[in-house]
N, C-alpha and C positions, 0 to 999 in steps of 0.2 A: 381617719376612715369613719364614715357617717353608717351607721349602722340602724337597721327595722326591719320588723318583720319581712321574713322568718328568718329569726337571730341565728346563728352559727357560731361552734365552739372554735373560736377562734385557734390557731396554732400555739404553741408556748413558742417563746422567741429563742427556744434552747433545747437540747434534747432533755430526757426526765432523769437521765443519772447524772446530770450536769451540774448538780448543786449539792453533792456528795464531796464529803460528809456532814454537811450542815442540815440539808434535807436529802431523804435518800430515793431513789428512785422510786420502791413501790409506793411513798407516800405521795408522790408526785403525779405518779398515773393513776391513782384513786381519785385522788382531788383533783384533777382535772380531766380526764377522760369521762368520771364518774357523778363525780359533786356540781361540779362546773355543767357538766352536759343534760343533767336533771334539771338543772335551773332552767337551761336552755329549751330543752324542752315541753317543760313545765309553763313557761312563758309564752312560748309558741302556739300552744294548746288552749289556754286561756284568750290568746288573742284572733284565733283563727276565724270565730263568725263574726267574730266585728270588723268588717273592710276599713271604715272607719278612721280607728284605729294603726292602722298598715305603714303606714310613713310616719308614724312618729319612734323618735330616739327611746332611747334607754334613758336619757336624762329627761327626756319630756312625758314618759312615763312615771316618772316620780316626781318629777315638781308638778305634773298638773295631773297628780292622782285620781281629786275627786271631780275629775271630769268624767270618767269612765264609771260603767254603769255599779252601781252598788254591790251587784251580786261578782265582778271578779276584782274588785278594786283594791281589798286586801291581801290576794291574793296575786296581784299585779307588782302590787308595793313590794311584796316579799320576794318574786321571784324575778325582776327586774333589778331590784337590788344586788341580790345576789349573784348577776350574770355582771354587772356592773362592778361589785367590789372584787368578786374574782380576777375579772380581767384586769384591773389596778394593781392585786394585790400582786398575779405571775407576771405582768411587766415593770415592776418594782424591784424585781430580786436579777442578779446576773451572775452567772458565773465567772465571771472575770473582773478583777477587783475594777474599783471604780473611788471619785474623791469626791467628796463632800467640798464645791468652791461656788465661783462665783456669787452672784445675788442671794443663794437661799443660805449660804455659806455667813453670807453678810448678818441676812433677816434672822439668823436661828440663833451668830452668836448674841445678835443684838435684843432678842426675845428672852433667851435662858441664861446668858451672861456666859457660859462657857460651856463645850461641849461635855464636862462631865456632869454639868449639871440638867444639860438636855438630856443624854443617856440615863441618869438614873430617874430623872422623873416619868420619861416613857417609859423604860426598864418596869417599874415601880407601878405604875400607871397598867401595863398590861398583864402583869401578875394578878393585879386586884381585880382587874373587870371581872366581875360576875356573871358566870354562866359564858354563852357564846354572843361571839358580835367582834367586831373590828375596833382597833383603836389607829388613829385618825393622826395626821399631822397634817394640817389644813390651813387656808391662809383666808382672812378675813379679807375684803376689799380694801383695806387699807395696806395688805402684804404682811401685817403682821401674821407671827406665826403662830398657832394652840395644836393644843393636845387633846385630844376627843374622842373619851372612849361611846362607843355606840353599842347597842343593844342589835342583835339578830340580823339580820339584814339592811339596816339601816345606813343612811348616808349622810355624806355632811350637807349636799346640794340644798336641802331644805331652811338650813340655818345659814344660807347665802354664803357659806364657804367654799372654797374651794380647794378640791385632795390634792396633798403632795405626795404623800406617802400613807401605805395601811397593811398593818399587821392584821391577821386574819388568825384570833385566839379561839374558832371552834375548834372540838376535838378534833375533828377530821382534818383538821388540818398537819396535826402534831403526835396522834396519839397510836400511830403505826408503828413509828421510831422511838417515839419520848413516853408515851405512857403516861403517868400522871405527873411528870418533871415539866411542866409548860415553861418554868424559869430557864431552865436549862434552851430549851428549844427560842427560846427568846433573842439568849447570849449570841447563838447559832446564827441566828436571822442575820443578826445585827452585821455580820462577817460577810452578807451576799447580797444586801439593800443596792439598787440600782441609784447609786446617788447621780449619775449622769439624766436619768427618766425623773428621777425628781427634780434635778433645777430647771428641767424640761417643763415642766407642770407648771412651777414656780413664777417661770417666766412669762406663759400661756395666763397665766393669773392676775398677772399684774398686766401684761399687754390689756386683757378682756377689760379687767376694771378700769382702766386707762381711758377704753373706747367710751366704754358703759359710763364714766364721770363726765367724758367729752360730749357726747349728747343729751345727759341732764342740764347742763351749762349750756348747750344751743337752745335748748326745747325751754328756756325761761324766758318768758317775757321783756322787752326792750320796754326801758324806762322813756315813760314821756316825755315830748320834748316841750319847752316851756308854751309853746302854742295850743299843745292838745289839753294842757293841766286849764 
């Protein structure tokens, strides 16, 4: 679904007590009725006298930030982001189990060597992020797989990655239920990750760069034939 102004808080793909006891209802309809709908807001407002503006994406307002005029452009970044990682981070989680296979299955053992070594260094890795911001499982153009934590609103789009999955370590996300146990709320996650939307991702990643390599390789020059040298 291609998405532009005026953005909309999209639906959660589940009801809000549906990821109990891992996350529990009222944390779900704060953060997204609430957190989620501000961004949205927020964004829409900012973008409203620029017609301009009007068709472009959520993703084309952040990689081509500083096209837009200086006075909302930070301002763009932050809450385009955030409408961005939100909607990643509630079509990432499911209430009904799901498995960790195919291709991202392949790329992750073959990144971290084993899945408990995947698990603790995200484990590990989201504990330590400092302050608020997402931490990232992203795949470079090559399919490999990284860990990426980010600061505030931020994305991986700008470092030519692309999201497979993202935890979402601001408080509001966690501190309804968990309070200052963010480890705890971590473990939790870990039990309701939509690993069917990630290999989803995964696959949409490596299809893109697939295309994206296919017409670097057209768009080079044919070598001279011995008449033109």
């Amino acid at each position: 679904m291609i998405q532009h102004y005026p953005f909309e808080v999209l639906p959660l793909p589940y009801l809000y007590d549906s990821l109990e006891p891992n996350i529990n209802m009222e944390t779900m309809f704060f953060h997204h009725s609430k957190h989620l709908a501000a961004y949205v807001d927020n964004l829409n407002t900012l973008l409203r006298p620029y017609p301009q503006f009007h068709e472009w994406t959520l993703e084309r307002l952040i990689l081509e930030n500083q096209e837009l005029p200086e006075n909302i452009r930070q301002k763009v970044w932050n809450n385009a982001g955030g409408v961005y990682n939100h909607q990643l981070y509630f079509a990432g989680m499911s209430p009904n189990p799901t498995q960790l296979l195919g291709k991202l299955k392949d790329a992750l053992l073959l990144d971290f060597g084993t899945w408990e070594s995947f698990y603790e260094t995200f484990f590990q890795m989201a504990v330590e992020l400092f302050g608020s911001g997402n931490l990232w499982l992203a795949a470079d153009e090559r399919g490999k797989l990284v860990i990426l934590p980010l600061p505030n609103q931020d994305t991986p789009l700008p470092k030519n990655l692309s999201p497979v999955l993202n935890l979402d370590v601001w408080e509001h996300a966690y501190y309804l239920e968990y309070q200052n146990l963010r480890a705890e709320y971590i473990r939790n996650w870990f039990g309701i990750i939509n690993w069917t939307e990630a290999e989803r991702r995964y696959e949409k990643a490596l299809f893109n760069n697939l295309l994206c390599n296919g017409r670097q390789k057209q768009s080079k020059p044919l070598p001279k034939s011995e008449d033109e040298v």
